[in-house]
C-alpha positions in Angstrom: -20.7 -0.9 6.2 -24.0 -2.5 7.8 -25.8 -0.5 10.2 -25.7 -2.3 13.7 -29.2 -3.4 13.5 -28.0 -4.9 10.3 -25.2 -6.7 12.5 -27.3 -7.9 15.3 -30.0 -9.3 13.1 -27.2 -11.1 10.8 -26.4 -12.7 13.9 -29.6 -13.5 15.5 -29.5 -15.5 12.0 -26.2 -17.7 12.8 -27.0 -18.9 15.4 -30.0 -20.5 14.7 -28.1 -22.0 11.2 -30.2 -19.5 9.0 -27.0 -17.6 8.1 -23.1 -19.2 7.2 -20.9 -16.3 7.8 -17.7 -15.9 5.1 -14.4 -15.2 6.9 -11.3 -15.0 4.6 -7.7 -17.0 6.7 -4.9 -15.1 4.8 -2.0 -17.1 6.5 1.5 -16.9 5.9 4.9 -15.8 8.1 4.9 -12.9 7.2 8.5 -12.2 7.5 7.8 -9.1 7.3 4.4 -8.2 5.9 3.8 -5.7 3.3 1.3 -4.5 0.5 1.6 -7.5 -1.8 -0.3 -9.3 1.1 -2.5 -6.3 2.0 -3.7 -6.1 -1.4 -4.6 -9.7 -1.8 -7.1 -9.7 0.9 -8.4 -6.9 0.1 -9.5 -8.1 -3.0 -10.9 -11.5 -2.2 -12.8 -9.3 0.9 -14.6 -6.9 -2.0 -15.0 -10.1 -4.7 -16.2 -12.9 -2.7 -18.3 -10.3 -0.1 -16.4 -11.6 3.2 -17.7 -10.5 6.4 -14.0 -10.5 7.7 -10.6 -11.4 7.0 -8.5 -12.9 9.7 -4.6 -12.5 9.1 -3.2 -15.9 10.5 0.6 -15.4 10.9 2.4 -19.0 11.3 4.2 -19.5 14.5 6.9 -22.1 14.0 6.6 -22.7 10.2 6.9 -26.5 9.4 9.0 -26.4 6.5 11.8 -24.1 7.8 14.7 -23.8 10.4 13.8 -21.5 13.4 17.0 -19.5 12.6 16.0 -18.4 9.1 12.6 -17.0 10.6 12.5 -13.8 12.7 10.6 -14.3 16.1 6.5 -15.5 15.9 5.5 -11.9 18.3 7.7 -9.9 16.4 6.4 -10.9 13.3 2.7 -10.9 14.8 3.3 -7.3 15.9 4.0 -5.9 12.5 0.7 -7.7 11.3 -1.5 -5.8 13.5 0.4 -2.6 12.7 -0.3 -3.2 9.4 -4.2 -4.1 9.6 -5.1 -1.7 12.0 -6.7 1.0 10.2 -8.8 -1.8 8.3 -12.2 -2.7 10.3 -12.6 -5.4 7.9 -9.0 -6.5 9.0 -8.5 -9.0 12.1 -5.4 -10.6 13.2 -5.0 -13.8 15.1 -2.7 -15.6 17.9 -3.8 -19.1 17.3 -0.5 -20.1 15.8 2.2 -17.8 17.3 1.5 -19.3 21.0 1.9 -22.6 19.8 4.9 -24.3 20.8 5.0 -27.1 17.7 4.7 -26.4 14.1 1.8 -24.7 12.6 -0.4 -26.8 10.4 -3.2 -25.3 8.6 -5.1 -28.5 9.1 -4.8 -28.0 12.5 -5.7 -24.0 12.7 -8.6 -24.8 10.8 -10.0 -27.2 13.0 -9.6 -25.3 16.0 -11.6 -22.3 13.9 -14.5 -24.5 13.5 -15.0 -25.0 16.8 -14.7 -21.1 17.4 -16.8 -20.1 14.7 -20.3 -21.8 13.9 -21.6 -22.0 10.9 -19.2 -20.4 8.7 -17.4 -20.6 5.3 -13.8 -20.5 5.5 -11.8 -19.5 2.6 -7.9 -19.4 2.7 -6.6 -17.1 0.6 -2.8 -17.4 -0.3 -0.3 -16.7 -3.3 -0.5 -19.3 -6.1 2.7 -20.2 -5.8 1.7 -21.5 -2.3 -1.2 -23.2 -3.7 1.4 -25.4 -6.0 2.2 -27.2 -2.6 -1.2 -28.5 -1.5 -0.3 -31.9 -2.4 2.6 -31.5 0.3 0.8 -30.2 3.5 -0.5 -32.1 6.2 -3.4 -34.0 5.9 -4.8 -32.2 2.5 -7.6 -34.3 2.1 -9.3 -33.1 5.6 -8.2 -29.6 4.7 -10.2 -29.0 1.4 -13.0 -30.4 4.0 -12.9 -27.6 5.8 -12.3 -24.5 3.9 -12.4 -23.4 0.3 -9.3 -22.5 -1.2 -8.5 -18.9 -2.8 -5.5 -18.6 -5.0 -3.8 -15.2 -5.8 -2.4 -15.1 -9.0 -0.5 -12.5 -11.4 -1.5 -12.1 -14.7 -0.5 -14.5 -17.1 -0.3 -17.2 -13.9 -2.3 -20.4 -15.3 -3.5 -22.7 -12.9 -5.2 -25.5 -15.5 -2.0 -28.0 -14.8 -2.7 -27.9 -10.8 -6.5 -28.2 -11.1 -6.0 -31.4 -13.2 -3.5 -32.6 -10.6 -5.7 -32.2 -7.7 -8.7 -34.3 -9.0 -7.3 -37.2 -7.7 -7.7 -36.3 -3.9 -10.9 -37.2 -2.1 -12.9 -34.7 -2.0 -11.1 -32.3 -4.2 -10.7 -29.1 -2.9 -12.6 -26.1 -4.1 -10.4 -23.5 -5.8 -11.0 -19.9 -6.2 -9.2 -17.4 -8.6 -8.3 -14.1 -8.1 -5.4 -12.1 -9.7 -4.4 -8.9 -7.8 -3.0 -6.0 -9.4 0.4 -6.8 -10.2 2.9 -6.3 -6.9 6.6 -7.4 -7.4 7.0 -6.9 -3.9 8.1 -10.0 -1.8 9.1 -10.6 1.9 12.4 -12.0 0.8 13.5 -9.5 -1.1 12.5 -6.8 1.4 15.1 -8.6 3.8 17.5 -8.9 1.3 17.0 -5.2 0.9 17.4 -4.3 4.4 20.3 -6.4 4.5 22.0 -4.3 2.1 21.2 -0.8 3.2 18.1 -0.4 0.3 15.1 1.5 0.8 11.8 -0.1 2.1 9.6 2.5 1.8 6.5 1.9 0.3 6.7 -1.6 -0.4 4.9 -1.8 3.0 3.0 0.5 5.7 5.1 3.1 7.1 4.8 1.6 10.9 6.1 -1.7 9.8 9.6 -0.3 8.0 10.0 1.9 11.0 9.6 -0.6 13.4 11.9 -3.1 11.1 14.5 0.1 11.6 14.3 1.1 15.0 14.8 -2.7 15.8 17.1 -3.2 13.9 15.8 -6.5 12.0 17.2 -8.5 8.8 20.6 -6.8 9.1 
């Protein structure tokens, strides 16, 4: 941690341009949230020496039907109770009060104007990654952040970097493979669904709220 004259000199420094500050975006539904995603920020915070890592969770994801998606504040909910206890940890509402689809081109843009000279890198699973090509505007998007890819070992991503020469610019990709978590967010609902344990596949206040409320069943 950096002492708080540390801190208020490191910002004296941004905002007269001296310093670009290094926030992770780990966006995603999160439907629900567990360690798999936990553990993936945490290691691009420690290898790429982020000053923060702001959770994004999507509000009306794009490529799904509202039905198949539990509610954007319930969802937002179990993110902070499951960054809490990190100080590195923030979680935003940028997307969940939006009442259209939630495009990363778009959330981006409106976290440039919030933060000044700063270095955004979105970290996300590599399958994710695959489906660049596909989002809105990707062109403008690698403009405006760097691009952090999770992967598993023995995950190659040589086929996608050839793939994504051809856009203008081409977007800068990071690697980083996390210790190995089977864990998904679809297969904790399908395990709810059928009466299966949850525990510790994600925080203890996030499969307690999932059972007190009832959700996935």
């Amino acid at each position: 941690r950096i002492s708080e004259d540390q801190l208020r000199i490191k910002e004296q420094k941004q905002r007269v341009g001296e310093f670009m500050a290094k926030i992770g975006i780990m966006g995603g539904t999160f439907d629900p949230i567990h360690y798999g995603h936990l553990v993936a920020a945490q290691e691009a915070f420690y290898q790429f020496k982020l000053d923060k890592i702001i959770f994004m969770p999507t509000g009306i994801p794009p490529h799904k039907k509202r039905e198949e998606v539990l509610g954007a504040r319930q969802r937002y909910l179990m993110t902070i109770m499951a960054t809490e206890d990190n100080e590195n940890f923030e979680v935003s509402d940028i997307e969940v009060n939006k009442n259209s689809p939630s495009y990363t081109v778009e959330t981006l843009r409106d976290l440039k104007k919030i933060y000044k000279n700063t270095d955004f890198y979105f970290i996300t699973g590599a399958d994710a990654i695959l489906e660049i090509l596909a989002w809105k505007k990707p062109e403008e998007v690698a403009t405006l952040t760097k691009f952090v890819a999770v992967t598993r070992p023995g995950f190659a991503l040589d086929e996608f970097r050839s793939s994504i020469k051809s856009m203008n610019p081409a977007p800068e990709l990071l690697e980083i493979e996390a210790p190995a978590l089977a864990t998904s967010s679809t297969d904790i609902r399908k395990r709810v669904k059928e009466d299966r344990t949850i525990r510790y596949l994600l925080p203890d206040k996030v499969w307690r709220y999932i059972y007190n409320k009832g959700l996935y069943r």
